[in-house]
C-alpha positions as CSV (number, residue, x, y, z in Angstrom):
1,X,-28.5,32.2,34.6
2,X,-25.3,34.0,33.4
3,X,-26.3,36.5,31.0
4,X,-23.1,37.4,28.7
5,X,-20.3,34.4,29.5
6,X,-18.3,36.2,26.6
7,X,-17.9,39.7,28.6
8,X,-15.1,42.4,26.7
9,X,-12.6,43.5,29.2
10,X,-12.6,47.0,28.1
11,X,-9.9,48.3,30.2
12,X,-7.6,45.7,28.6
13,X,-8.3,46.9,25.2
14,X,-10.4,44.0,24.4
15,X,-12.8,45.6,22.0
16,X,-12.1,45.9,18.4
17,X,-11.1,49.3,17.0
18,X,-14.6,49.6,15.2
19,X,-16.3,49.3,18.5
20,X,-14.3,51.8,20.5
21,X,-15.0,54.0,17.5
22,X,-18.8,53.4,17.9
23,X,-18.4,53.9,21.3
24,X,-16.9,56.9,21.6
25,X,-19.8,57.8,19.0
26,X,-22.2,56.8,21.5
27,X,-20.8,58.4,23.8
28,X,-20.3,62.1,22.6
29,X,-23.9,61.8,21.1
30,X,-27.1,63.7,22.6
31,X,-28.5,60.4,23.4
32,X,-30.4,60.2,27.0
33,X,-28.6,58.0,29.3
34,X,-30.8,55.0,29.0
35,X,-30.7,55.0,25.3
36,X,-26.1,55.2,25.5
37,X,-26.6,52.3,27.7
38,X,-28.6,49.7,25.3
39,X,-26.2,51.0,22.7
40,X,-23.3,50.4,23.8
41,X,-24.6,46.9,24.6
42,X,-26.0,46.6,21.0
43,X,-22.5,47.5,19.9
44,X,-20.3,45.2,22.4
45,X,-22.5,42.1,22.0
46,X,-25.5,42.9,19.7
47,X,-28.1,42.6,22.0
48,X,-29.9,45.2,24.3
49,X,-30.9,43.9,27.7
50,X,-34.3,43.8,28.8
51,X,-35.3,45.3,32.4
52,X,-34.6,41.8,34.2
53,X,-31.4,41.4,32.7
54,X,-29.9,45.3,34.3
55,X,-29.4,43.7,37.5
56,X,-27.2,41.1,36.5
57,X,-25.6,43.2,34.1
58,X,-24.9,46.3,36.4
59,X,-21.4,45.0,37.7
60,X,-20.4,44.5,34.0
61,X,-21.2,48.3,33.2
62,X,-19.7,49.8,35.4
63,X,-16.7,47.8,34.1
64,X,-17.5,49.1,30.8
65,X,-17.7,52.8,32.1
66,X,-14.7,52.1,33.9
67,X,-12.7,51.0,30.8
68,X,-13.9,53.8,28.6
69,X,-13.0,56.2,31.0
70,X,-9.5,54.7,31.2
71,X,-8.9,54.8,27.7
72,X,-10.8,58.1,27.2
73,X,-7.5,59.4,29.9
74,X,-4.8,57.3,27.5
75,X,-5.7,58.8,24.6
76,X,-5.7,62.3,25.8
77,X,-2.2,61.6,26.9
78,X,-1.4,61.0,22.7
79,X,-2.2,64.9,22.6
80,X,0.7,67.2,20.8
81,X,1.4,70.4,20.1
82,X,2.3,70.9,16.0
83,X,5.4,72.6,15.5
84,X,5.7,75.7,13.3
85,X,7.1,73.7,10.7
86,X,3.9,71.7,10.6
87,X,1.3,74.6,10.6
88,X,2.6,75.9,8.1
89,X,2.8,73.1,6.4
90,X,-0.7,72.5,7.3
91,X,-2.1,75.8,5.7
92,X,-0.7,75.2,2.6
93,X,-2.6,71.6,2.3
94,X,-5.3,72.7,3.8
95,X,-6.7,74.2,0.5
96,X,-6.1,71.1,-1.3
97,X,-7.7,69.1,1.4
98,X,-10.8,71.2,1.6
99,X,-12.5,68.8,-1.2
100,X,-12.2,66.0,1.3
101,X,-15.4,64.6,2.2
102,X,-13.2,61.8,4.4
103,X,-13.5,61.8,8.6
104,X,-10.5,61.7,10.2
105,X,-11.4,58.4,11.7
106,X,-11.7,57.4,8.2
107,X,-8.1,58.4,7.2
108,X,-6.8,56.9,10.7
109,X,-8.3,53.7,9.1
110,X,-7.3,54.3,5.8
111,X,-3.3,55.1,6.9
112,X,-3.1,52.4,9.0
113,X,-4.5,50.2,6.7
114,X,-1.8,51.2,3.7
115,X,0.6,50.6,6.5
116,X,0.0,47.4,7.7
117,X,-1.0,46.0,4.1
118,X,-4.3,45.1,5.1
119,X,-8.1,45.9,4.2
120,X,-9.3,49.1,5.9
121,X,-12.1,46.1,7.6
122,X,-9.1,44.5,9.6
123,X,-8.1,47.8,10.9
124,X,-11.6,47.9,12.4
125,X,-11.6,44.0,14.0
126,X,-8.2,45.2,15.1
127,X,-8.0,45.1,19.6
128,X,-8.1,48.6,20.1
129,X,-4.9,48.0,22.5
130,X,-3.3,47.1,19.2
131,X,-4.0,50.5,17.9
132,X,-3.4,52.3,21.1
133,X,0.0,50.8,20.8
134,X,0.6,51.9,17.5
135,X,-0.7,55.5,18.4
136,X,1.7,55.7,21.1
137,X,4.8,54.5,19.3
138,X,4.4,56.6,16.7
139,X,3.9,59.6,18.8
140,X,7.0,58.4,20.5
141,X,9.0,58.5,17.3
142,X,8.0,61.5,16.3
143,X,8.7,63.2,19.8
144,X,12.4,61.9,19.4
145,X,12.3,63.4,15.6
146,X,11.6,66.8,16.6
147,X,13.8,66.8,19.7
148,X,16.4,65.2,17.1
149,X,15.9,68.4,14.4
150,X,15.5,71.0,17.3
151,X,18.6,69.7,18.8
152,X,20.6,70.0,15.3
């Protein structure tokens, strides 16, 4: 019996944005091991397996791992250092902002939603490869804005 015909190929960025965010959730919680394993299982397919099903299943997780730990690498690679333009213009919105009861995740959502013209909803049944793309061209364009102004 083939448990899971409908496996996510995580390294290709198969998972929807909401579940990468639940993921990484899962992940960076205090969780036991065991327990981060039926979650992210209950997030990727709604199901936890039970102890007959591991076996099968074990070649698929470690796929999983695999692919979180790939993407986990990627996004560290969208990492910047603010200018001093932009901490400065950061302190003086901080104060404004300290009201703010939104995540960041939740303005991620929220921005790219405005954005794109779509429900904050799509943003989360969006690939996460999708977003990852969009991440990484707009760091891109901002990398040639600041060389552009610092050049100038």
């Amino acid at each position: 019996m083939k448990i899971l015909k409908n496996r996510i190929d995580i390294k290709a960025g198969k998972m929807t944005y909401g579940q990468w965010i639940k993921i990484r959730m899962i992940i960076d919680s205090d969780k036991p091991g065991e327990d981060k394993v039926e979650s992210v299982f209950k997030c990727l397919h709604g199901f936890i397996p039970d102890e007959e099903q591991y076996s099968e299943l074990i070649d698929y997780f470690r796929d999983i791992c695999d692919g979180i730990k790939y993407w986990i690498l990627q996004e560290s690679l969208l990492k910047y250092e603010p200018t001093l333009k932009e901490k400065a213009k950061f302190n003086r919105i901080a104060s404004v902002q300290i009201h703010d009861k939104s995540t960041p995740t939740e303005k991620t959502i929220n921005a790219l939603a405005n954005e794109y013209n779509v429900e904050p909803a799509d943003v989360l049944n969006w690939e996460y490869k999708k977003v990852f793309d969009i991440f990484s061209n707009d760091l891109e364009k901002y990398n040639q804005e600041v060389n552009c102004s610092q050049n100038n």
